[in-house]
C-alpha positions as a printed NumPy array, in Angstrom:
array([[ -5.964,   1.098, -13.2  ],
       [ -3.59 ,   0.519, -10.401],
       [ -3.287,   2.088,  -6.821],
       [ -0.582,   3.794,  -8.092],
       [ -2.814,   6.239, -10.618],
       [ -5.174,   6.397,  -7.51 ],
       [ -3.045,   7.774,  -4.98 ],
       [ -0.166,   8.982,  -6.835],
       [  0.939,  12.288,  -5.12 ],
       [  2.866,  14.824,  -5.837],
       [  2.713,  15.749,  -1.927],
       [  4.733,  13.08 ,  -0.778],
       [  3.538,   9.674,   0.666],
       [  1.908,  10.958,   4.149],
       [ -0.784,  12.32 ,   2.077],
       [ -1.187,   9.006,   0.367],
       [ -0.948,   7.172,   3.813],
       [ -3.777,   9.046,   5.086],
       [ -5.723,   8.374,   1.905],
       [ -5.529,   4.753,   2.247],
       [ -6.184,   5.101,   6.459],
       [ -9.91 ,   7.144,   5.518],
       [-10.757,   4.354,   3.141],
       [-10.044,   1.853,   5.719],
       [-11.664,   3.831,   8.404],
       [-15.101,   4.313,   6.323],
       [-14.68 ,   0.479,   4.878],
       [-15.455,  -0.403,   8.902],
       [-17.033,   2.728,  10.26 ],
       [-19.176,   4.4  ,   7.35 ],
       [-21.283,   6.094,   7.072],
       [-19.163,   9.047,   9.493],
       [-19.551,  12.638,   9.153],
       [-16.96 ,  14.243,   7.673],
       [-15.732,  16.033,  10.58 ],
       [-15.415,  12.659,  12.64 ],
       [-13.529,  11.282,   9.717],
       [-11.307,  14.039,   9.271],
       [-10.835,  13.783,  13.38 ],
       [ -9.904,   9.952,  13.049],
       [ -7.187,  10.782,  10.143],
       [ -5.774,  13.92 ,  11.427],
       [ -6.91 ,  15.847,   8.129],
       [ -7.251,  18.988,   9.925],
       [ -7.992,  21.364,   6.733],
       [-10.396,  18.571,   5.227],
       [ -7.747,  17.749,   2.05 ],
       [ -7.743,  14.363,   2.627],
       [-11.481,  14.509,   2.062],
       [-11.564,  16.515,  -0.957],
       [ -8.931,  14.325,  -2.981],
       [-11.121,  11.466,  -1.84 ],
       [-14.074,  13.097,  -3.694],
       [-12.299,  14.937,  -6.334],
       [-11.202,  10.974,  -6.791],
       [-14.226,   9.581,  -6.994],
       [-14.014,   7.562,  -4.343],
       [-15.996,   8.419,  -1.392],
       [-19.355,  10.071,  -1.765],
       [-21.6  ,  13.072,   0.969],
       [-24.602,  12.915,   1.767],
       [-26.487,  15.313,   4.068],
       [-27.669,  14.024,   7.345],
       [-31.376,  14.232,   7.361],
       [-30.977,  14.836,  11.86 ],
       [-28.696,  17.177,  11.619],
       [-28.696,  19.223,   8.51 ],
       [-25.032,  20.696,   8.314],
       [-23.548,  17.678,   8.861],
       [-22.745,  16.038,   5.58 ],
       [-21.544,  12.176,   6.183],
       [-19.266,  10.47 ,   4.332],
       [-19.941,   7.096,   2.661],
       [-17.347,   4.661,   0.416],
       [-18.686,   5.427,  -3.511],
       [-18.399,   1.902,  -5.953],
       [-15.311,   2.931,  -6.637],
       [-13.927,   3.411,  -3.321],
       [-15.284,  -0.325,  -2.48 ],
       [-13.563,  -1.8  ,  -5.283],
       [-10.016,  -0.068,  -4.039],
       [-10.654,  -0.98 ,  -0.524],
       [-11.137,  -4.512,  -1.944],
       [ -7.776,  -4.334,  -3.87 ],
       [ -6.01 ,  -2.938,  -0.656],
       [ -7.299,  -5.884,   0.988],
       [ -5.883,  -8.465,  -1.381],
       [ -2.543,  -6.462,  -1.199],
       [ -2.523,  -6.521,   2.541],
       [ -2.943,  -9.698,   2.444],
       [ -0.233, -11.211,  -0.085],
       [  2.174,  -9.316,   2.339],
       [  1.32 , -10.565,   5.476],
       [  1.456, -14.557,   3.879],
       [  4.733, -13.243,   2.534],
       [  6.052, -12.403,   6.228]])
C-alpha cells in the first residue's frame, strides 16, 4: 500500500493536504473531539473527518463527560501512515 492509494483524491490535492494536516494534528494532540479537530483543519462540513473514517484511519469514541461529544483518536492504521509520513518528511528535509 502506498500513500498514494490512501489519499488519492479525486477532489484535488487541498483535500489530501488537509488529510495529512488531521493525522499530524491527532499524532501530537489526540485524543480531540471532532469539532476541535475539524476547527484546527478548517474542515468546516466535517469531510475531512469522514474520509478519515470511511479510511480506516482514525477511530470515535464517545466522551464519557460530555456525552455528544465524540473524540477522535489515530486507529492502527492511521499510526502506521503517520509513521510512513514521518520517514518521508524526513528523507526530504536530509535531501534539502
Amino acid at each position: 500500500m502506498s500513500i498514494l492509494d490512501i489519499f488519492g483524491s479525486p477532489y484535488g490535492k487541498k483535500l489530501v493536504k488537509k488529510e495529512i494536516k488531521a493525522l499530524l494534528v491527532l499524532s501530537q494532540k489526540q485524543p480531540l473531539t471532532v469539532d476541535k479537530l475539524c476547527r484546527e483543519i478548517d474542515d468546516k462540513h466535517y469531510i475531512i473527518v469522514k474520509r478519515l473514517a470511511v479510511k480506516g484511519l482514525i477511530e470515535f469514541k464517545d466522551n464519557a463527560l460530555v456525552a455528544p461529544l465524540r473524540l477522535v483518536y489515530l486507529s492502527e492504521k492511521g499510526k502506521e501512515v503517520v509513521k510512513v509520513l514521518s520517514i518521508i518528511g524526513g528523507e526530504v528535509l536530509e535531501k534539502q
